[in-house]
N, C-alpha and C positions, 0 to 999 in steps of 0.2 A: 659949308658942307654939312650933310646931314651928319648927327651924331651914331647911326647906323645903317648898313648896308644889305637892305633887304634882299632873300634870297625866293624865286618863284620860277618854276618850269619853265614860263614865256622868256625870261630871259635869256640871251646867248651870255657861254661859258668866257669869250672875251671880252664882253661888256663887265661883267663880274671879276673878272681880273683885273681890268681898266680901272674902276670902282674901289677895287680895294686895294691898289697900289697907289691911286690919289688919297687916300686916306691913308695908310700905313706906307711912309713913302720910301721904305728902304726894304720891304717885305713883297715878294712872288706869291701868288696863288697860280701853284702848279697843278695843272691836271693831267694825271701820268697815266700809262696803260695799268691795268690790274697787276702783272705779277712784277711792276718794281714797287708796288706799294710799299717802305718802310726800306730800298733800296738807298745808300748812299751814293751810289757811283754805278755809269750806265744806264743812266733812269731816261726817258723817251715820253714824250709830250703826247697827247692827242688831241684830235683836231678839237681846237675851238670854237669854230664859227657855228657850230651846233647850237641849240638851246639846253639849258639842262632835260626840257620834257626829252627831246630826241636825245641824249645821251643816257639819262639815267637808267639803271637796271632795275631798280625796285620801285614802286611809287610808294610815297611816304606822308601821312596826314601831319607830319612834324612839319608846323612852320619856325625858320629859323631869321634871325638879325644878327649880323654879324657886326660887333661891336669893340670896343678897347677893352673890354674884360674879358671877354672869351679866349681860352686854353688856346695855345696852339694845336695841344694832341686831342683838344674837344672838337675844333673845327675840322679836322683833318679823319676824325672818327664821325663824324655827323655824315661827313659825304658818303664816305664807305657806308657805315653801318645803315642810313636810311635812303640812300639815294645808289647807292652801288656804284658812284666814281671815286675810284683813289685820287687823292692829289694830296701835296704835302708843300709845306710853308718853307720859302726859299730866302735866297739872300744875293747878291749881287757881286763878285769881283771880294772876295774872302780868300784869306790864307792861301792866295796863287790861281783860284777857283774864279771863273768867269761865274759861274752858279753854283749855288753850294746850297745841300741840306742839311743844316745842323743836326745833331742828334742828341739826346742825353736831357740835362736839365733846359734844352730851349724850349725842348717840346710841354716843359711845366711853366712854362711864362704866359702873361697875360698877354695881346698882340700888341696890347701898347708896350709892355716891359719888353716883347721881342724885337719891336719896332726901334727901341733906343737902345738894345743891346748891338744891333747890327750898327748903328751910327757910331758908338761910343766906340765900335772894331774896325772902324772905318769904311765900313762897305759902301757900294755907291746907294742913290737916289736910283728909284726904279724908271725907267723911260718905257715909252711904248716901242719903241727898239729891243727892250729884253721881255716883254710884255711876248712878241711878236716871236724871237726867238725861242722860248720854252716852250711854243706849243708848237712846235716844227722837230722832229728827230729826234736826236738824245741832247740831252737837256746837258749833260757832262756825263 
């Protein structure tokens, strides 16, 4: 597996999910509608089978690789801030929670520190079953 997960327009928003939950394998890349952005609860998927060109609201000369060192709240402000989709970095079957978005000090973890902090809390391995769920209705 590549050591990063290249981000570009042609790509669809479920391939890039796919991608970075075989790489981060207890971590969701959720893409939510605009006003739950930074919502914990009630938060609602949008469609994925888009490409980022057809979904993004801004175009943005920022090329990005999404790797084990990037911020959780860096990856999740890149969308927003240069691309105009919210989504925000999830977890699987947490504290009673089918999906769960952490808040607080996760969102200062590297993806790898996030990535072993959701194993170490027992949450599941992400499947293309929840992959497939988050981007259909409310996420929780």
């Amino acid at each position: 597996m590549a050591n990063e997960i290249s981000v570009h327009g042609r790509k669809k928003m479920s391939t890039l999910q796919k991608e970075f939950s075989e790489k981060f394998e207890y971590l969701t890349l959720c893409f939510i509608i605009d006003a739950d952005r930074n919502k914990s609860c009630s938060v609602k998927g949008i469609d994925t089978s888009k490409s980022l060109a057809e979904t993004r609201k801004k175009n943005s000369q920022e090329e990005i690789s999404i790797h084990g060192r990037t911020m959780v709240k860096n990856l999740e402000n890149y969308f927003w801030e240069e691309l105009g989709i919210a989504c925000q970095i999830g977890i699987c079957n947490y504290s009673g929670h089918k999906h769960y978005f952490p808040l607080g000090d996760f969102n200062k973890l590297s993806l790898t520190q996030a990535n072993k902090w959701a194993q170490e809390r027992g949450c599941s391995k992400v499947t293309s079953k929840e992959i497939t769920e988050i981007s259909k209705g409310v996420i929780f």
